[in-house]
C-alpha positions in Angstrom: 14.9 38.1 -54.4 18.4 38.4 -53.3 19.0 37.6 -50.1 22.1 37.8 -47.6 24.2 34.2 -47.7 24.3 32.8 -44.1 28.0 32.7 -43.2 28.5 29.1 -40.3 30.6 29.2 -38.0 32.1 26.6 -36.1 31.0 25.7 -33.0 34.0 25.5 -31.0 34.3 29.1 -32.4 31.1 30.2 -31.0 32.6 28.5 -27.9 35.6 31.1 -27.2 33.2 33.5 -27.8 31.0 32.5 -25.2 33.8 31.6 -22.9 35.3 35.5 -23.9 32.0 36.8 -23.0 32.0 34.8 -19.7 35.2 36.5 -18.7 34.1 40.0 -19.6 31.1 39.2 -17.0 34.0 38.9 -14.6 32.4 35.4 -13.7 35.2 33.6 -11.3 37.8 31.8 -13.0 36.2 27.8 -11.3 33.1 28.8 -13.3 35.2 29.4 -16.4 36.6 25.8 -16.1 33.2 24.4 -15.2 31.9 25.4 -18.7 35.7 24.3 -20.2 35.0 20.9 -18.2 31.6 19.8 -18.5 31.1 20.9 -22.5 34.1 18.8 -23.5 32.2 15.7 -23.6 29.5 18.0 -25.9 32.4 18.8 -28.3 33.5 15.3 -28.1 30.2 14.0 -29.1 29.9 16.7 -32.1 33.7 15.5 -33.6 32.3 11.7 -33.5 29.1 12.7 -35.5 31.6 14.8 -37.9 29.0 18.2 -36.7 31.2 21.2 -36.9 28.7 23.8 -38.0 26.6 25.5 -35.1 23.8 25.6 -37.3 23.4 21.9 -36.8 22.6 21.7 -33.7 19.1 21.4 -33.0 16.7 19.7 -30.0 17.1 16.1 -31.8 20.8 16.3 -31.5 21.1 17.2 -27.6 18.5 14.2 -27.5 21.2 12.2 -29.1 23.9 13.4 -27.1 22.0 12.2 -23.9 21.5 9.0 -25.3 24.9 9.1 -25.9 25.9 10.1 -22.2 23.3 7.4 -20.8 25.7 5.0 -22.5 29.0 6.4 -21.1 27.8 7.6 -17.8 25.1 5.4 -15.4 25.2 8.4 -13.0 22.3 11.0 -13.9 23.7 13.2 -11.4 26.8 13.9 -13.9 25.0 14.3 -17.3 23.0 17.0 -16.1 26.1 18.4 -14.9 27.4 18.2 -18.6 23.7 19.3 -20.1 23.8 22.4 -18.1 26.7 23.9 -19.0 25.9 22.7 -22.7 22.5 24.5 -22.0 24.2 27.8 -20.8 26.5 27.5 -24.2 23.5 26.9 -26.8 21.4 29.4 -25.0 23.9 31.6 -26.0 24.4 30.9 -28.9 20.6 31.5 -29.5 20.6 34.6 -28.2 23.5 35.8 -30.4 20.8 34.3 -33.5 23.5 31.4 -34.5 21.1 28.9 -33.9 17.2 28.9 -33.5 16.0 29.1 -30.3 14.6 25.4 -28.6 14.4 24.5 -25.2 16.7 22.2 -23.5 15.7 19.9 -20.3 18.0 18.2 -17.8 17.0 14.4 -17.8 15.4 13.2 -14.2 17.7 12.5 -11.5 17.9 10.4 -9.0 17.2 11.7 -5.3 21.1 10.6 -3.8 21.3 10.3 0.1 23.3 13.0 1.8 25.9 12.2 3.9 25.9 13.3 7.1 28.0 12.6 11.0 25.8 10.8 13.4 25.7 12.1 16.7 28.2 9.7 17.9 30.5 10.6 14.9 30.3 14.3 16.4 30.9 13.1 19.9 34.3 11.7 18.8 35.1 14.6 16.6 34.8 17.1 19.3 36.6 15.7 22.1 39.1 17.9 23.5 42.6 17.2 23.1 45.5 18.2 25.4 45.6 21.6 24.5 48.8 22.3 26.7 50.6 19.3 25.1 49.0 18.5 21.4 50.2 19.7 18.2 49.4 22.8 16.0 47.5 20.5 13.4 46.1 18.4 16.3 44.6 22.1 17.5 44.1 23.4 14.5 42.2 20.4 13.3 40.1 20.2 16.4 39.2 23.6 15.8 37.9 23.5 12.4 35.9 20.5 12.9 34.0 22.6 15.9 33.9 25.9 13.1 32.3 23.2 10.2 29.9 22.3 12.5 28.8 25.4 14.3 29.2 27.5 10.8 27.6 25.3 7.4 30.6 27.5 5.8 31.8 25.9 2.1 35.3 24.5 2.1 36.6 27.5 -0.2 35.0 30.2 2.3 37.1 28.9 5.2 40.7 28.5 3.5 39.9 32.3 3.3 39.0 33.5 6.5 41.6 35.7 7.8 42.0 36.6 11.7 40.8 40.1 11.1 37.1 38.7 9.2 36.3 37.6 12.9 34.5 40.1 14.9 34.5 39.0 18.5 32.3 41.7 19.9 29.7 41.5 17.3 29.9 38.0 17.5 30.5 37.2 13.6 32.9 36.1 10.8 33.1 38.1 7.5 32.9 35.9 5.0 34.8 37.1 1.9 34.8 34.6 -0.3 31.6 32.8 -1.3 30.1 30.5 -3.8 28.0 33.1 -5.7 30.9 36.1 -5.2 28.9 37.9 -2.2 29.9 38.4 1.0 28.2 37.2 4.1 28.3 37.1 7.5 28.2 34.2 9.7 27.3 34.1 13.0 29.4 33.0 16.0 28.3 30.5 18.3 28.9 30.7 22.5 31.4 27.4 21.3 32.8 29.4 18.8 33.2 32.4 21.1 34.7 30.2 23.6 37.3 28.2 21.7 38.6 30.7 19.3 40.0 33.0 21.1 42.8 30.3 22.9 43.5 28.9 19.4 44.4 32.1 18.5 46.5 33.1 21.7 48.2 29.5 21.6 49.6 30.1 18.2 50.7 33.5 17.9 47.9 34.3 14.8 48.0 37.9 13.8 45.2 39.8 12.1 46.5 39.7 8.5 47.3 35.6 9.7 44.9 32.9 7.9 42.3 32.1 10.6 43.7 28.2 10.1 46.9 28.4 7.9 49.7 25.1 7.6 52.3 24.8 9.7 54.5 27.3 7.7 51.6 29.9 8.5 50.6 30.0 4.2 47.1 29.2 3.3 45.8 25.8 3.1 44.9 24.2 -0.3 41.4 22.6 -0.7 43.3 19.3 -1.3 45.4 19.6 1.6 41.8 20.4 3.8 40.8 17.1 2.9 43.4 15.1 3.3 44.3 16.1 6.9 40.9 15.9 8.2 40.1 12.7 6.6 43.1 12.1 8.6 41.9 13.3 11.9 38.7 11.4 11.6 39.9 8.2 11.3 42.6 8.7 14.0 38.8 8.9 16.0 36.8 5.9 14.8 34.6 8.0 12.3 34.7 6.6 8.8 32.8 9.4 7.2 35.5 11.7 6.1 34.0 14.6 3.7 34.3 17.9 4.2 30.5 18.7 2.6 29.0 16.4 5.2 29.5 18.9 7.7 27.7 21.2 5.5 24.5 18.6 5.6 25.1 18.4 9.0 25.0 21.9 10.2 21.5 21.7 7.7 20.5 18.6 9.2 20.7 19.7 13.1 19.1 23.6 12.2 16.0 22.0 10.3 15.1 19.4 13.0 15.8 21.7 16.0 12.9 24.2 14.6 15.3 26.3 12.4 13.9 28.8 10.0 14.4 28.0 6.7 14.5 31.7 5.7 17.6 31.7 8.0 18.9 28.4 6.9 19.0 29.8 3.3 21.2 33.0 4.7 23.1 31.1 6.7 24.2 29.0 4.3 24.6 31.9 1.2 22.2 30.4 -1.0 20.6 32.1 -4.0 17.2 31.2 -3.1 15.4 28.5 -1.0 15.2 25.6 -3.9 17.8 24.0 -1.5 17.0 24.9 1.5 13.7 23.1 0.5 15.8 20.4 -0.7 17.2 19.8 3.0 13.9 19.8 4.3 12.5 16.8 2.1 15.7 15.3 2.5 15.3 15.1 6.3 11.8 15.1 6.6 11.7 12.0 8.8 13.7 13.5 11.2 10.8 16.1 11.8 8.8 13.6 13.1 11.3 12.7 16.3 10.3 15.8 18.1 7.0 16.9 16.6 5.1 16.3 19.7 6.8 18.7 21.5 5.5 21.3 18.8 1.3 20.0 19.3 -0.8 22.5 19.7 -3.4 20.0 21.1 -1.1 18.9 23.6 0.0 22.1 24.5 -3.8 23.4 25.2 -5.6 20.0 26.4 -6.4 19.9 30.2 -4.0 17.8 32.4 -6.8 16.1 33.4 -9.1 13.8 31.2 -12.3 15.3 33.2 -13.6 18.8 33.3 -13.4 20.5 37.2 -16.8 21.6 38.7 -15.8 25.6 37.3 -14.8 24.1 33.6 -18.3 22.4 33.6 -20.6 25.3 34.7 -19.1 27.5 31.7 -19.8 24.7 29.0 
């Protein structure tokens, strides 16, 4: 019987197609680099095997290639950030019948401790400087520590906040730019509400102005971010210095103060609640501190340990 002659194709051809297809699903262009990033060492491992056909990949060769990565990398944490992105690519690549169809598993990782300011750390953080007398960046620095903290917001959200995304009256900030391309809207604290509206004033910020620009009034880089408040927070005595763990924080403070995690979720524009769930087990401990306060028992029980004469006569 004749039969049609399977053409191959090479795999890093199958690759610009996926990455072409990526752009045509107007994904954003970090996501685009992700899968350019975190496949390389994928590709890598194919040219060292001399595998250049996409029809020989199968499941005993991505069990290789973590083998492989257990070797080069003793963090689990970033080989399952190269096997999903190597996932997303073959799962293409089955769907487009280049390869049969398998299933591919990310390798168990290690539960990391999440970094978070102490109460203390905050304390420092948040003390006032000399508004009459201190610096734009002094200000402006002050200020965004107090917005991290009252907000959860990503790092990439607040470089683009403009002036005109806050809404005083209805007490919120547009947020534009997100992690998963959707807007959101966070909401404004009374501390928020109270120390905005000065740092504004005291610098002359117009509407179309980035809500905390550079000196030269352009928009701040992530890099930049990082550096000058790693800055500010050792200038205080605080030796954590990531920009993330005031994201853990703000997670941190609304889970063991009774915050939904419904809310938590929107608050903090994820997808769904696998993280928000992730925060909970993280701090779980911390739910202990206060749980009395929340006893039903303790709430109902009599004051005193025996019955009055009225109590009695109903029993």
């Amino acid at each position: 019987m004749i039969q049609r002659v399977a053409k191959s194709k090479k795999v890093t051809e199958i690759f610009k197609e996926f990455q072409k297809h990526n752009q045509v699903k107007n994904l954003s262009d970090k996501t685009i680099l992700y899968y350019d990033w975190n496949t390389k060492a994928f590709l890598d491992f194919l040219d060292k095997q001399s595998i250049a056909d996409i029809k020989q990949i199968d499941r005993s060769l991505i069990d290789d290639f973590i083998l492989w990565q257990r070797q080069v990398h003793d963090n689990s944490t970033t080989i399952n950030a190269h096997l999903r992105a190597v996932r997303v690519f073959l799962y293409f690549s089955m769907d487009r019948g280049y390869i049969p169809p398998f299933k591919i598993n990310l390798i168990k990782q290690e539960s990391k401790i999440v970094e978070t300011y102490t109460d203390e750390d905050i304390q420092r953080l948040i003390h006032k400087p000399d508004l009459k007398s201190c610096s734009f960046v002094e200000h402006r620095n002050w200020m965004l520590v107090n917005y991290f903290l009252e907000t959860g917001n990503r790092l990439r959200s607040v470089i683009n906040i403009k002036v005109s995304d806050v809404c005083f009256p209805e007490r919120k900030v547009n947020i534009r730019i997100t992690k998963n391309r959707h807007e959101m809207e966070t909401p404004l604290t009374k501390t928020l509400l109270s120390i905005l509206p000065t740092y504004i004033d005291t610098w002359g910020l117009s509407d179309e102005s980035y809500l905390f620009p550079n000196v030269t009034g352009e928009q701040l880089t992530e890099n930049s971010i990082k550096h000058t408040i790693a800055t500010y927070n050792k200038k205080r005595g605080v030796s954590v210095t990531s920009i993330h763990a005031f994201r853990h924080t703000f997670a941190r403070n609304y889970i063991v103060t009774g915050g939904s995690s419904f809310k938590l979720q929107a608050l903090l524009g994820h997808k769904d609640l696998s993280m928000t769930r992730h925060y909970v087990n993280l701090f779980g401990r911390d739910l202990a501190s206060d749980i009395d306060q929340h006893s039903i028992i303790e709430r109902v029980k009599p004051v005193s340990k025996r019955l009055n004469k009225s109590a009695r006569n109903k029993l």
